[in-house]
C-alpha positions in Angstrom: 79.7 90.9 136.8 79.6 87.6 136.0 81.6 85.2 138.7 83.6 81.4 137.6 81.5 78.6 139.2 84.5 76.3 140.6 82.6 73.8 140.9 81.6 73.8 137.8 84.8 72.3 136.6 86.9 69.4 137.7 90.6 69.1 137.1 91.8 65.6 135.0 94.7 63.9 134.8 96.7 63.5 131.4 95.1 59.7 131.3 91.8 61.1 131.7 92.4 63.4 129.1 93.6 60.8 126.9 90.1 59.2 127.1 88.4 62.2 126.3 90.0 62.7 123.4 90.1 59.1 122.4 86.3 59.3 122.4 85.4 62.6 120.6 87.9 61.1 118.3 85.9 58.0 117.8 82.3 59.7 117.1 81.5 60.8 113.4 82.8 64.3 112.5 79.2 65.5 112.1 78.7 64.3 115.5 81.4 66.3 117.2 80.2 69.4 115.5 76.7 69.2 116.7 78.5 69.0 120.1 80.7 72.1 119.7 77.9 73.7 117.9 75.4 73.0 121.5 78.6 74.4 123.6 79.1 77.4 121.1 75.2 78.2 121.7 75.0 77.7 125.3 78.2 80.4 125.6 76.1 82.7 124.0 73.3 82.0 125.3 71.3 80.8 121.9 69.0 78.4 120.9 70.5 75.4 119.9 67.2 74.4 117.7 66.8 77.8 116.5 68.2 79.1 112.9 71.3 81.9 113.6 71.2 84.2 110.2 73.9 86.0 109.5 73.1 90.0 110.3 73.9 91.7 106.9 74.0 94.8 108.8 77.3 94.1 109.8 78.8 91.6 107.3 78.7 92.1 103.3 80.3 90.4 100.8 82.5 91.8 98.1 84.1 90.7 95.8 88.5 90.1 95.6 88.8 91.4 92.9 87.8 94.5 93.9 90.0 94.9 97.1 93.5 92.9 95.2 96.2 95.1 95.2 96.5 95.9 91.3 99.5 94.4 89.4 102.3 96.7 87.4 
């Protein structure tokens, strides 16, 4: 079982907050989602550099039109 690393973390105040969010506000959107995008892989434990295909073992498209409720 995996165990929170305290100190790992630090607790901010609101005005440090602010500033956070002031500047990931003030980088390019394609900036801030090649920063969520390294968090989101280092959760999961992926290669950031690597290619993640989508397993079509599990997922499938279809089409609306087949699953719409039909219309009286």
């Amino acid at each position: 079982m995996y165990r929170l690393d305290r100190q790992a973390f630090t607790i901010n105040t609101f005005e440090s907050a602010s500033h956070q969010r002031a500047y990931w506000l003030s980088k390019p959107a394609r900036e801030r989602l090649s920063a969520a995008w390294e968090l989101t892989c280092r959760a999961w434990n992926l290669n950031v550099e690597e290619e993640h295909l989508l397993d079509r073992n599990h997922f499938s498209i279809r089409r609306r039109e087949d699953y719409a409720p039909k219309h009286l």
